[in-house]
C-alpha positions as CSV (number, residue, x, y, z in Angstrom):
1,X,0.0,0.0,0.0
2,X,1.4,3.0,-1.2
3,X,1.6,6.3,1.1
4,X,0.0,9.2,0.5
5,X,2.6,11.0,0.0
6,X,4.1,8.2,-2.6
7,X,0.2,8.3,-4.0
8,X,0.1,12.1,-5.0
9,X,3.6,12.0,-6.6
10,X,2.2,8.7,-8.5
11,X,-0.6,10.9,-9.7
12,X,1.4,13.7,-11.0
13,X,3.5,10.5,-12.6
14,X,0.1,9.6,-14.4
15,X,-1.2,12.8,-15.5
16,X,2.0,13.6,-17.1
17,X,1.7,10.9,-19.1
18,X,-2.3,10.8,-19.8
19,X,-3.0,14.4,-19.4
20,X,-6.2,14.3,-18.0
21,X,-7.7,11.6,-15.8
22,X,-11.0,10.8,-13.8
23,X,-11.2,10.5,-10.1
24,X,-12.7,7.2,-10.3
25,X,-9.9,5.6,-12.9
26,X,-7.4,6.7,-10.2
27,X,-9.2,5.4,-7.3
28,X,-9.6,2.1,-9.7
29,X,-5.9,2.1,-10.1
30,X,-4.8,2.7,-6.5
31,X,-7.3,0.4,-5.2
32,X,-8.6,3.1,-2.8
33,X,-11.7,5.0,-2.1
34,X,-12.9,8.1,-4.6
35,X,-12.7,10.5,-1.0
36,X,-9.4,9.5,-0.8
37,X,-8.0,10.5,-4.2
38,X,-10.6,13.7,-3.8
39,X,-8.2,14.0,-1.1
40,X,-5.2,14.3,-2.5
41,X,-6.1,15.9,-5.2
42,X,-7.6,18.6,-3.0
43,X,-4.2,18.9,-1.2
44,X,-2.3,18.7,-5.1
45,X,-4.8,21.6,-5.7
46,X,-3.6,23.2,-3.0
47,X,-0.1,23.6,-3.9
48,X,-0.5,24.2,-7.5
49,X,0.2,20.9,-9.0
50,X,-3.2,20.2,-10.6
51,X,-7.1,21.6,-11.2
52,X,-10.1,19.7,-11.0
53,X,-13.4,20.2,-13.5
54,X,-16.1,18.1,-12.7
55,X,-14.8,14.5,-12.0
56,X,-11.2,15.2,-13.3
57,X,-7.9,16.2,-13.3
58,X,-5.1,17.7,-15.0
59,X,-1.6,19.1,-14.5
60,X,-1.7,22.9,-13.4
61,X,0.8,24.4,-16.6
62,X,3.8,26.9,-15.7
63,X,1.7,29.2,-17.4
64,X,-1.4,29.0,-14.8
65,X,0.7,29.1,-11.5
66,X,2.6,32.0,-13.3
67,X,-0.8,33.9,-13.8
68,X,-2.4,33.2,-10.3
69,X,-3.0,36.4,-8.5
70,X,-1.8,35.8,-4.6
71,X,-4.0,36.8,-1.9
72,X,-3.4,36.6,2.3
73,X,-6.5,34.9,4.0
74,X,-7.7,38.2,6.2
75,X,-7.9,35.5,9.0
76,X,-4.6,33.4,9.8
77,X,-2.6,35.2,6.7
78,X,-1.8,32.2,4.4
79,X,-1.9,32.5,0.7
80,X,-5.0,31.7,-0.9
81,X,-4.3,29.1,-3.7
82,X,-7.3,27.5,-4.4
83,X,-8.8,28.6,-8.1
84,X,-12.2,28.4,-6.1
85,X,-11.8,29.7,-2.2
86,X,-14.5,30.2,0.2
87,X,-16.3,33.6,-0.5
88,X,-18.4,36.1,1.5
89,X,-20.3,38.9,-0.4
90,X,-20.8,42.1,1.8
91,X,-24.2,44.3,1.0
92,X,-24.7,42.4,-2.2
93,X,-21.0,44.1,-3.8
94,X,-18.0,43.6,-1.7
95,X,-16.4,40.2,-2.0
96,X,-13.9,39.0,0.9
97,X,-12.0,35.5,0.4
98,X,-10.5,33.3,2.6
99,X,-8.0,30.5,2.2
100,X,-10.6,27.8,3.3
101,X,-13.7,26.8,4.6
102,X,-12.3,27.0,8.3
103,X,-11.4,30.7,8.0
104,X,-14.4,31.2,5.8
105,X,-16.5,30.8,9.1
106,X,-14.4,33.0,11.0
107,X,-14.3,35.5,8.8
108,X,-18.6,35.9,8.6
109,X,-17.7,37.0,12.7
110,X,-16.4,40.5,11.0
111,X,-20.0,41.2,9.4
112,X,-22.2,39.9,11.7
113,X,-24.2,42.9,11.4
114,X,-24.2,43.0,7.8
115,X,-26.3,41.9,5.2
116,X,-24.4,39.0,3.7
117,X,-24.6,35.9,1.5
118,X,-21.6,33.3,1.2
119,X,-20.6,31.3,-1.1
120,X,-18.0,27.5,-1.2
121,X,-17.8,24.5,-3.5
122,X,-18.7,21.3,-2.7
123,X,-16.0,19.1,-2.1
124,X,-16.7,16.3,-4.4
125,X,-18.0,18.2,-7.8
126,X,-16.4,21.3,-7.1
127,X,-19.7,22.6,-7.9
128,X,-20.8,26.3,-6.4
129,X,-23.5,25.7,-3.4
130,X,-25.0,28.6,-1.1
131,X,-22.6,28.1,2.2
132,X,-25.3,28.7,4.4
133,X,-27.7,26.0,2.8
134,X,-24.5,23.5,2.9
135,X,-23.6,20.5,5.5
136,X,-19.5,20.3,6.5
137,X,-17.3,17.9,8.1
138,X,-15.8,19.4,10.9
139,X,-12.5,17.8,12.6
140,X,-11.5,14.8,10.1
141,X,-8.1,13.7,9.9
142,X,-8.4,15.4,5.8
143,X,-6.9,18.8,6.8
144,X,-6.3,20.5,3.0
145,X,-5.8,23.9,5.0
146,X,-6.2,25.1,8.6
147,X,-7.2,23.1,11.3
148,X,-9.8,21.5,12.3
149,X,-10.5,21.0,9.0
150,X,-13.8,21.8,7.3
151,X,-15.2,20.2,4.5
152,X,-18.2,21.4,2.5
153,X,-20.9,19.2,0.8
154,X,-23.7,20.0,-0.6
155,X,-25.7,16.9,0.2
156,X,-25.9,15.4,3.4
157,X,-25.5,11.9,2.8
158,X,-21.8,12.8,1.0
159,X,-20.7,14.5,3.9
160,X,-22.0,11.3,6.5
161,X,-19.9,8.9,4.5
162,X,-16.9,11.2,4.1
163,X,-17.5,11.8,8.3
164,X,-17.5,7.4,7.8
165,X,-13.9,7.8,6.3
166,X,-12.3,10.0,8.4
167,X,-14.2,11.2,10.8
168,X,-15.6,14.4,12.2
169,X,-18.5,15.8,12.7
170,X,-21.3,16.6,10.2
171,X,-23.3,20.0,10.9
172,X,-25.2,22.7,9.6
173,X,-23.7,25.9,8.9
174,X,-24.7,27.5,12.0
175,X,-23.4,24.6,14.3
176,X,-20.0,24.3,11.8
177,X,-20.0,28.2,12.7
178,X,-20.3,27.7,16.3
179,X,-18.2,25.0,16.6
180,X,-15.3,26.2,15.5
181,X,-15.6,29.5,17.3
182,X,-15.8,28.2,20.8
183,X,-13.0,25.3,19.6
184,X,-10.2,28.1,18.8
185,X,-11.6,29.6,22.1
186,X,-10.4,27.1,24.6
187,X,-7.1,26.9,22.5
188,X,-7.2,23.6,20.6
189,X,-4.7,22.8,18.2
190,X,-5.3,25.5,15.4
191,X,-3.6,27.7,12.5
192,X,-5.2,31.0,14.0
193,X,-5.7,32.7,16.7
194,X,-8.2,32.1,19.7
195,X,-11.4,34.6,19.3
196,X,-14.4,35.5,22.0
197,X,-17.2,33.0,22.0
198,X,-19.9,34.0,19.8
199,X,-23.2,32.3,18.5
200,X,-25.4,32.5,15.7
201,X,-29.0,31.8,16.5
202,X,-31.6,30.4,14.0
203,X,-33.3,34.2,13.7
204,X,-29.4,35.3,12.5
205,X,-29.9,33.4,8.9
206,X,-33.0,35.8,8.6
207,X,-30.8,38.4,8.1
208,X,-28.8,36.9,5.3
209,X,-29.0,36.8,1.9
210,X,-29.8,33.5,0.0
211,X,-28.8,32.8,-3.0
């Protein structure tokens, strides 16, 4: 059984050669689960090996990484690399991003009082999906970004079998919210800094745009 490390460098080995290739051929090929080699790829993604679109993958050219505009996360200051990151739209104009889904919910603590609506991509189709309407995994072992981790689905049953996988727990937006802002306030193991405990309330989403 190869590693994951070993695993990800066999996958750049394979798209060199084939170009493109579909998550399910590689997870045929490495005799492993489709959430693992979403996985991987998520974490290739990450550091500007490869894109996904819609079930595939190719090699990220020299040109691409070249062209990437670089952006801090306004929340624990790494670079935001993901072609698709976690997005909050202020009054209906201002967009803020963050690095991932993790800061993306401690980010919506800044506008509070605004009007807002959010948006993230479902982990498995990379698909757009309203981030308050989605379910996340909260706390697996997958940690693409910051810790604890926070993966978004848009449908429930996805995120109970990735939670299956690797653990974590699957919640609501407002319970991923809360969760992780009264986890980074008793200190757990985290990229960013503790924060105040704060709670969103049913009545809160009234106040929010959906999309």
């Amino acid at each position: 059984m190869l590693t994951d490390k070993e695993r990800k460098a066999e996958i750049l080995r394979i798209l060199r050669e084939k170009k493109e290739v579909t998550v399910k051929e590689l997870s045929h090929i490495f005799g492993v689960s489709a959430m693992t080699i979403y996985r991987d790829i998520r974490e290739l993604e990450r550091e500007g090996e490869v894109k996904r679109k819609h079930g595939s993958v190719t090699l990220n050219s020299v040109e691409n990484k070249e062209t990437i505009p670089i952006k801090s996360c306004p929340i624990c200051g790494k670079p935001i690399t993901r072609s698709h990151p976690y997005k909050i739209i202020v009054e209906g104009s201002k967009i803020v991003e963050a690095c991932c889904e993790h800061c993306g919910l401690m980010l919506h603590r800044n506008y509070a009082e605004k009007n807002v609506s959010a948006l993230t991509y479902d982990f498995i189709t990379e698909k757009p999906i309203n981030a308050l309407d989605a379910y996340y995994v909260v706390g697996s072992s997958a940690v693409p970004c910051c810790s604890p981790s926070v993966i978004p689905f848009v449908n429930k049953d996805d995120a109970e079998k990735f939670s299956k996988g690797f653990g974590g727990k699957v919640l609501n937006f407002i319970d991923a919210y809360n969760e992780i802002i009264n986890r980074m306030n008793i200190n757990i193991k985290s990229c960013c800094s503790p924060q105040q405990p704060v709670s969103f309330v049913l009545k809160d989403l009234n106040k929010k745009d959906k999309e």
